[in-house]
C-alpha positions, 0 to 999 in steps of 0.5 A: 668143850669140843669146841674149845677143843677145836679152838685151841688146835687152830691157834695151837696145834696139836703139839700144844693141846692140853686138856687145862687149855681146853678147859680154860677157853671152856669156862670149865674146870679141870676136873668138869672136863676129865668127868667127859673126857679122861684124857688128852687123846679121848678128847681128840678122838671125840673131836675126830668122830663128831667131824667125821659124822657131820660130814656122813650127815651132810653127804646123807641129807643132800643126797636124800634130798636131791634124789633126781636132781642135776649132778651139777646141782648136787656137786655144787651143794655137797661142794659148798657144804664141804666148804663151809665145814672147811672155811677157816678150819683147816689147820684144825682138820689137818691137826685132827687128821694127822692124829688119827693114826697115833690114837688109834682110830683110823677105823672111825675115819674109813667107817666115815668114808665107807658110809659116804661111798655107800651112799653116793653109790646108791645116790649114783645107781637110782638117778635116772639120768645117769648112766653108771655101770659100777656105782660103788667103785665110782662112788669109792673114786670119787670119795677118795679122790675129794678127800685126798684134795680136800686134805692136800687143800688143807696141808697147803699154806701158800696154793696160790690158787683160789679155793674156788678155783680149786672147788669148780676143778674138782666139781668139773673132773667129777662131773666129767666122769659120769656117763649121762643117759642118752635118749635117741 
């Protein structure tokens, strides 16, 4: 059902999401779906949680995975998955996005954020070619300024920039701003 939900929002909008449109592209009757959701907004709401904890969860397995690695090599993972997640979805994540303040949920997005800065802090603190000072506020800059481009990204229908383009820029602004170890 979420991802009828998800289908609807990228060919409708959110204006036009109704939980008989959900229900139709589900194969599910009206009633099946108000048994998990009782409304239009508990069903957006669901939707916005399960994307905000893909992207902890994708943050969380790279960093876990490359505990030592590049952080070019990191950053590219962390951009291509965020770019997979993104492809194609941007109308809906933009849709989901404006929502949040209207349902009320604002705390599970910056819970989302929070966790992914705690963990990339941690990530910065413990990698022994890195030389940060204060990993969790440069963590937090970091957090915030890829959401900020991701969702300026999404809100953007004529760039006129690729979105490689914009991936290398952001990845390169990052990664000039992290002090390496330097061995005399």
């Amino acid at each position: 059902m979420l991802v009828a939900a998800e289908r609807v929002l990228a060919k409708l909008g959110a204006a036009k999401l109704t939980t008989n449109h959900v229900a139709e592209v589900a194969g599910v009757s009206i009633g099946t779906l108000y048994q998990y959701f009782p409304n239009k907004q508990a069903l957006v709401a669901a939707l916005i949680e399960r994307n905000a904890t893909q992207f902890v969860e994708l943050f969380t397995r790279v960093l876990i995975a490359h505990p030592s690695s590049a952080p070019e090599l990191v950053a590219l993972e962390l951009g291509l998955g965020l770019r997979a997640a993104f492809h194609g979805q941007g109308k809906v994540h933009l849709e989901l996005y404006d929502q949040v303040p209207t349902l009320g949920i604002s705390r599970a997005l910056e819970d989302a954020l929070v966790r992914m800065t705690d963990e990339l802090a941690r990530w910065l603190a413990a990698h022994p070619g890195l030389d940060v000072r204060e990993p969790q506020a440069t963590a937090w800059v970091f957090v915030r300024a890829v959401e900020g481009i991701v969702r300026a990204f999404a809100m953007s229908t004529n760039l006129g920039v690729p979105e490689d383009t914009v991936m290398r820029q952001t990845v390169a602004m990052l990664l000039a701003a992290l002090p390496r170890v330097t061995i005399a």
